[in-house]
TIKE-399844 format. One line per 10 residues: their letters; for each residue y, z, x of C-alpha. Coordinates in pm, 1 decimal, always signed. Each point is the difference from the previous one (the first is absolute). Last residue first. Example, Ala and Ser with C-alpha at 12.3 -4.5 7.8 and 13.67 -1.06 7.14 Angstrom:
SA) -106.0,+714.0,+1367.0 | -344.0,+66.0,-137.0
***
This chain:
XXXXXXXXXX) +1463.1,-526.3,+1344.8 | -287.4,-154.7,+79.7 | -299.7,+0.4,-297.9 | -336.2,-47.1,+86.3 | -275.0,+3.6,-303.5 | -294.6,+134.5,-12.7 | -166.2,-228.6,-234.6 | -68.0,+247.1,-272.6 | +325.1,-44.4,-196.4 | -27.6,+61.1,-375.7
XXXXXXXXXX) -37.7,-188.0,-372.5 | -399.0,-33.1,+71.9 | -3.9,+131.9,-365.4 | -231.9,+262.2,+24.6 | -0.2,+96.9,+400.2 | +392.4,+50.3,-66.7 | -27.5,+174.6,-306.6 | -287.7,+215.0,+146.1 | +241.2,+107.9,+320.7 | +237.7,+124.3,-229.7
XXXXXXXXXX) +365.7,+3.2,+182.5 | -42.1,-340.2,+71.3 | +115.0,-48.9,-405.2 | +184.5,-322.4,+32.2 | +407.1,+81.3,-53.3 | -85.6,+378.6,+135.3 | -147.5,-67.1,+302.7 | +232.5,-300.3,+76.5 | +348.4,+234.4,-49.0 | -123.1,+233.9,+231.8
XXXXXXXXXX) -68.2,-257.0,+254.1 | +356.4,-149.5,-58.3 | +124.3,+332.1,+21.8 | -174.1,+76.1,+327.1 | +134.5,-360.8,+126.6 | +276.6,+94.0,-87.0 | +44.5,+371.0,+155.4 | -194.4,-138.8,+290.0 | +311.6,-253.1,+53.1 | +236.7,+199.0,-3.5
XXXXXXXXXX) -118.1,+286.5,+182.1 | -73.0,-267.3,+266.5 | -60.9,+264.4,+298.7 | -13.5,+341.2,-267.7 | -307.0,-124.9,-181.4 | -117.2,-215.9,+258.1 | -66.1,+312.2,+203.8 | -264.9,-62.8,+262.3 | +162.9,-317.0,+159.6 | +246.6,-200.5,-173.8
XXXXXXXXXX) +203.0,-360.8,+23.8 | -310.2,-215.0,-140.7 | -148.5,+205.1,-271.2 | -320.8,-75.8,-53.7 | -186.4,+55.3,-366.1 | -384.6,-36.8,-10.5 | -98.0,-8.9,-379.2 | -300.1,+124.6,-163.9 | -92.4,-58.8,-357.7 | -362.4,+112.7,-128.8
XXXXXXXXXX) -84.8,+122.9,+294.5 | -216.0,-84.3,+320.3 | +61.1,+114.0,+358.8 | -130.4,-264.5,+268.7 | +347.6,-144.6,+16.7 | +216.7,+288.6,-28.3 | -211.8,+193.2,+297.5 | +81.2,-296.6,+202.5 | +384.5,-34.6,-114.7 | +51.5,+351.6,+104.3
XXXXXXXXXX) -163.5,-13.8,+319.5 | +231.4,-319.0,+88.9 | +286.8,+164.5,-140.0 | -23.3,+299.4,+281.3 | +30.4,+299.3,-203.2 | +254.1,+250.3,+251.7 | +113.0,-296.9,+156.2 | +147.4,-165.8,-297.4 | +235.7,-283.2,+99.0 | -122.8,-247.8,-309.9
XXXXXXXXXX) +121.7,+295.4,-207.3 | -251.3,+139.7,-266.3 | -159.6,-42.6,-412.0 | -356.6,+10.5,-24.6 | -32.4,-1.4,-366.8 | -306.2,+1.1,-221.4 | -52.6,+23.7,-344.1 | -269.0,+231.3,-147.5 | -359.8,+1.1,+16.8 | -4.5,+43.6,+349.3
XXXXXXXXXX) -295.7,-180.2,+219.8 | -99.4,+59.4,+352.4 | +141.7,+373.8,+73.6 | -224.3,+180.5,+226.6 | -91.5,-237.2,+265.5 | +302.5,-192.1,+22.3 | +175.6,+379.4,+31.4 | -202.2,+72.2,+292.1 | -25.4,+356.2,+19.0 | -10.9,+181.8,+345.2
XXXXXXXXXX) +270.9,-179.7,+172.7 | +227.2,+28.0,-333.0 | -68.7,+423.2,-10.9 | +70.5,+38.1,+346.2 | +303.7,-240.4,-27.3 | +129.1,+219.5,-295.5 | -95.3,+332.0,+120.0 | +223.1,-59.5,+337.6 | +282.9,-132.6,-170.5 | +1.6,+284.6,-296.5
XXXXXXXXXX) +256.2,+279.8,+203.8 | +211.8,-221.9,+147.8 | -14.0,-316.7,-237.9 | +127.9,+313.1,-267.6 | +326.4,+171.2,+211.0 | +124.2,-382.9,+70.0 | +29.2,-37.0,-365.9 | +116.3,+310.2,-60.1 | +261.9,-21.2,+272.7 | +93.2,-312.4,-156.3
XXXXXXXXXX) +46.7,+139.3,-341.6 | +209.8,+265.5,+144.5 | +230.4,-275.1,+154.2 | +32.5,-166.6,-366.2 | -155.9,-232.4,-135.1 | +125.9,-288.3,-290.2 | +265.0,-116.0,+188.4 | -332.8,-183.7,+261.0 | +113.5,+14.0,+378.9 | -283.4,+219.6,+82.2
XXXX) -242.8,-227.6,-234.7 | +182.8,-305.9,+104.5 | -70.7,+70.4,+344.5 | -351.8,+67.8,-7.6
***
C-alpha cells in the first residue's frame, strides 16, 4: 500500500479516490465473493492466464491464489510472485513488473499466445502453469 501512496505517478486526490471507492464497494465485494465461488464459476479460460501479486499480500492470500491457479485450466497460465511486494507489485517493484510485463508482452506477440487456436494448433505455448519469482 505504500508504494501506491508513495507512487510519483498519483497524486493526493488520486488517493482520496482510491480510498473514496474500497469505502463505498468493500461491503458488496466480499458479499458478492462469499456468495460466488470463483473456482466454481470460472474453471477454464480460453485465453492466457496471469496471476500476478506480492508474496506479502494479505488482501489475496498467495496460498488461495496459487490453489485456484492450479485447478484453473488455460491455454497458457503463469503464476508470477513478487518477492519484496504485497498487493501492489506494480507500484512495490515498479521496476521490475514493468519488465517482466514487457517481457510478457513481448512473448505474446513473438509466439502468437494472443490466439488461443494458434497455441492449441501448434502446441508452440505454455500450458504447464508455470511459477515465475520475481
Amino acid at each position: 500500500m505504500l508504494g501506491f501512496l508513495l507512487n510519483r505517478e498519483y497524486k493526493l486526490l488520486d488517493v482520496i479516490r482510491f480510498f473514496k471507492g474500497v469505502s463505498i464497494s468493500q461491503d458488496i465485494l466480499l458479499a458478492e465473493l462469499f456468495a460466488n465461488n470463483i473456482t466454481s464459476i470460472v474453471e477454464r479460460l480460453e485465453i492466457p492466464s496471469y496471476v500476478v501479486m506480492g508474496k506479502y499480500d494479505y488482501m489475496t492470500p498467495v496460498n488461495a491464489a496459487k490453489a485456484y491457479f492450479d485447478v484453473l485450466e488455460a491455454p497458457v497460465k503463469e503464476f508470477v510472485l513478487f518477492e519484496k511486494s504485497a498487493h501492489y507489485p506494480q507500484f512495490e517493484e515498479e521496476e521490475k513488473f514493468a519488465e517482466w510485463l514487457n517481457a510478457t508482452w513481448n512473448q505474446i506477440n513473438k509466439v502468437g499466445y494472443h490466439n488461443p487456436a494458434y497455441c492449441m494448433l501448434t502446441g508452440i505455448c505454455n500450458n504447464s502453469g508455470t511459477v515465475t519469482k520475481i
